[in-house]
N, C-alpha and C positions, 0 to 999 in steps of 0.2 A: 781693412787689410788683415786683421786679424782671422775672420771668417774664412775670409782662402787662404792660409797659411792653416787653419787648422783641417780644409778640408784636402787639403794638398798633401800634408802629415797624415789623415786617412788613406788618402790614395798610396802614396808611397808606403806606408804599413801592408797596405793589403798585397801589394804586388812585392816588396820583400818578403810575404808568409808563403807567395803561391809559388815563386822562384825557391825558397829555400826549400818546400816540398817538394814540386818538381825533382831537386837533386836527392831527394831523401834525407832533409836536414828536418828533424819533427819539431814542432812547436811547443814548445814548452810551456810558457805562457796558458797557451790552448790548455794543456793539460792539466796547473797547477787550478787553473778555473774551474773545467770541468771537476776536479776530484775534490775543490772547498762545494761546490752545489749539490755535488749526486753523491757523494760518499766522505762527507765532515768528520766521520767516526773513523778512516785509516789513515794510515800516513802515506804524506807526499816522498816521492820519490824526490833523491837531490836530481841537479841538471844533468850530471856526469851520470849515474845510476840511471837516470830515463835516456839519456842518451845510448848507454851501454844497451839496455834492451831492446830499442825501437831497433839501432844496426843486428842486435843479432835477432830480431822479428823477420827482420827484413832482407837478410842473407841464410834464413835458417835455412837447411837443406840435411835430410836424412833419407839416408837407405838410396840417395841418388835423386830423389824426389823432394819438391818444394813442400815442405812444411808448415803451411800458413794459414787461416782462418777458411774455414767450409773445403 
């Protein structure tokens, strides 16, 4: 029983990470991981502070134009 309870806590993980992107809620988790593997030498942002960025990444707009990556 054990085994599907833990792959059921998988499933349900994955599909609250893709629902909370979907709305534009970013993953923190995600990020505090990526930034201990690829870059151990800077500091983590707190929740609030990466949170604060992701929303203004992602409503940024200047000069009337979207402001975002490429």
């Amino acid at each position: 029983m054990t085994e599907v309870s833990g792959r059921l806590r998988l499933v349900c993980d994955g599909v609250v990470r893709t629902a909370r992107l979907m709305v534009g809620v970013p993953d923190y988790q995600t990020y505090v991981a990526h930034r201990q593997a690829n870059h151990p030498d800077q500091a983590i942002m707190s929740y609030e502070a990466f949170f604060r960025e992701r929303q203004q990444a992602r409503y940024a707009f200047t000069k009337g134009r979207f402001r975002g990556c490429c």
